[in-house]
C-alpha positions as a Markdown table, in Angstrom:
| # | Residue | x | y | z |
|---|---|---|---|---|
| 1 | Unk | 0.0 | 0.0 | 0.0 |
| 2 | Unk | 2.7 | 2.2 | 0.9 |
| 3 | Unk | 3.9 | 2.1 | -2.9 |
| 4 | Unk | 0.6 | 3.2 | -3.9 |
| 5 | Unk | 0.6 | 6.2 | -2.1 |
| 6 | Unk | 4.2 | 7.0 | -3.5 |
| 7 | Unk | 3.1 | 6.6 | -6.9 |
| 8 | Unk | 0.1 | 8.3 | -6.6 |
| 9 | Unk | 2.6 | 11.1 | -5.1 |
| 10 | Unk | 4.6 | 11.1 | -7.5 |
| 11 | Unk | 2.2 | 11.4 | -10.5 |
| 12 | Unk | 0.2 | 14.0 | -8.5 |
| 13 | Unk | 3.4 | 15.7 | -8.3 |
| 14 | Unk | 3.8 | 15.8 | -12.3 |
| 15 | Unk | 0.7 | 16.8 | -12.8 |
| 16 | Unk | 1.0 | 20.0 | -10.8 |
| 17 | Unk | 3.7 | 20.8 | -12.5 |
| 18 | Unk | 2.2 | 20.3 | -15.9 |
| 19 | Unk | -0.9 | 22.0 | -14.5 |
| 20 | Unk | 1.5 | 25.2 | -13.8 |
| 21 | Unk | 3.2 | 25.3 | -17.3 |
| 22 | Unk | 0.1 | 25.5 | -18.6 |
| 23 | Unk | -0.9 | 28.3 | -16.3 |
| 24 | Unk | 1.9 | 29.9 | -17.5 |
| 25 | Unk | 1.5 | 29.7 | -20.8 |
| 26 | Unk | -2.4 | 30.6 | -20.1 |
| 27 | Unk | -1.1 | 33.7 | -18.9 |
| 28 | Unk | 1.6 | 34.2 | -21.5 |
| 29 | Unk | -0.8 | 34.0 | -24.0 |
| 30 | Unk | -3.0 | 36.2 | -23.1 |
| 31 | Unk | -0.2 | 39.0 | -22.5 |
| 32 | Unk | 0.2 | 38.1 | -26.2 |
| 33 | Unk | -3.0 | 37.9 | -27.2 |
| 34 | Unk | -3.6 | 41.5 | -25.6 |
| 35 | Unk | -0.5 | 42.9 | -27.1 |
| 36 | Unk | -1.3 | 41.8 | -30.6 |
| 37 | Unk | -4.9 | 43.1 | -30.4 |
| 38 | Unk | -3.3 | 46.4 | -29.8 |
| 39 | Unk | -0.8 | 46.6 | -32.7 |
| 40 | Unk | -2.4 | 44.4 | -35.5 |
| 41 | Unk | -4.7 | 41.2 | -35.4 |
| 42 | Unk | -5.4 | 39.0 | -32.0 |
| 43 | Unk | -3.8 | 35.6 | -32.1 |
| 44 | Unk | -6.5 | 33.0 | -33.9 |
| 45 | Unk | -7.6 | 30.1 | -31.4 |
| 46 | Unk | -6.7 | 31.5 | -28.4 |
| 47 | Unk | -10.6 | 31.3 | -26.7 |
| 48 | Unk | -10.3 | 27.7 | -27.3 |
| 49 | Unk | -6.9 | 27.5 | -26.3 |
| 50 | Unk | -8.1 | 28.9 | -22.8 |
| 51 | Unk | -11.0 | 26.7 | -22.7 |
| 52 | Unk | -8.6 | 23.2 | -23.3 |
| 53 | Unk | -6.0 | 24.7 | -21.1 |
| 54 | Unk | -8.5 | 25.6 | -17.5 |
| 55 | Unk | -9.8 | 22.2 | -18.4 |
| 56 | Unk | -6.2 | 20.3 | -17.8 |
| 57 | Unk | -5.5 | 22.5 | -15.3 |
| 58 | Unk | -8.9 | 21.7 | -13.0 |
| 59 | Unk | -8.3 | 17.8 | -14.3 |
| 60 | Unk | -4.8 | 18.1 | -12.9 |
| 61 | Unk | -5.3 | 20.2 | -9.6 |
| 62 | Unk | -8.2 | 17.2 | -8.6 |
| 63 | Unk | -5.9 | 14.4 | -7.6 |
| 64 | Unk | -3.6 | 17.2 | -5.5 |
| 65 | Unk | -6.7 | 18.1 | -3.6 |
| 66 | Unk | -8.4 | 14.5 | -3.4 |
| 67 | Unk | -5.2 | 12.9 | -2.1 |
| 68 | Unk | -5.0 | 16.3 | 0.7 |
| 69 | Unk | -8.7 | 15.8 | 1.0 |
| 70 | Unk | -8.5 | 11.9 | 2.1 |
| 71 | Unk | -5.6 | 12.3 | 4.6 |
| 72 | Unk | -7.6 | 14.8 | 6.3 |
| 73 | Unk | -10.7 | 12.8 | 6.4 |
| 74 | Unk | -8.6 | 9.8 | 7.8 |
| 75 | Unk | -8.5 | 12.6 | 10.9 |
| 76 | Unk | -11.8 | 13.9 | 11.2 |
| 77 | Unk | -14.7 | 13.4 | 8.9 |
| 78 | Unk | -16.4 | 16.7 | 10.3 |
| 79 | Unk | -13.3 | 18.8 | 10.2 |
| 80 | Unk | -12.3 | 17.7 | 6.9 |
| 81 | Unk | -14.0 | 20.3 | 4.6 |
| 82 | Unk | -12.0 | 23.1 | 6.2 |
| 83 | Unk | -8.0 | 21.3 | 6.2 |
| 84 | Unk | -9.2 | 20.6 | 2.2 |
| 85 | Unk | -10.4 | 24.0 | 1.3 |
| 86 | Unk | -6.8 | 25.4 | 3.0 |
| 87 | Unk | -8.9 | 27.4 | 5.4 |
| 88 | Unk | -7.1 | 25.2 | 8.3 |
| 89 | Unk | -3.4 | 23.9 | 8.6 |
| 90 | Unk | -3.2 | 20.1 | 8.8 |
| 91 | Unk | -1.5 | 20.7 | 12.7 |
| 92 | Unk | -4.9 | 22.6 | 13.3 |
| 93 | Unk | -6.6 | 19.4 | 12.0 |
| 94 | Unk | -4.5 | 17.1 | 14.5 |
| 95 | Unk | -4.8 | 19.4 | 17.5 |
| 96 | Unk | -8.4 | 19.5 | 17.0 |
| 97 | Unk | -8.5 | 16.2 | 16.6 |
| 98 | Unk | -7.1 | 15.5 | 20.1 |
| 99 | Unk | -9.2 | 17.7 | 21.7 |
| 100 | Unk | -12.1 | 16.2 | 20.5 |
């Protein structure tokens, strides 16, 4: 099991960093896109190239957050929504624990 969970780290782990290139170049483009509008004639495609790239970016970012999600509702099923959200610190999440 303990494999698993290190594979499943470590392609979570790519896939974040994927998800950021294309963040970048989401945001690169539309520098680009906005500059060229200015001067002469927008970049073609680049409506749908922001539509394909927010969807492998959310597709991406989901196994991050599920795998943070499930190790904090390992600790407490009712505390859970706020350690996953980033609203609480996981050491809020285990103090709260033992006090409960």
């Amino acid at each position: 099991m303990e494999l698993l969970n290190k594979i499943n780290r470590v392609i979570n782990d790519v896939f974040m960093c994927v998800a950021g290139i294309v963040l970048a170049a989401m945001i690169i483009l539309t520098c680009a896109n906005i500059f060229c509008r200015l001067v002469w004639l927008p970049i073609r495609g680049t409506f749908e190239l922001m539509g394909y790239f927010g969807a492998v970016i959310t597709a991406f970012a989901l196994g991050f957050q599920g795998a943070k999600y499930i190790k904090c509702y390992k600790l407490c099923p009712l505390y859970c929504l706020f350690c996953a959200s980033g609203v609480a610190d996981m050491e809020i999440c285990h103090q709260f624990v033992e006090d409960w």
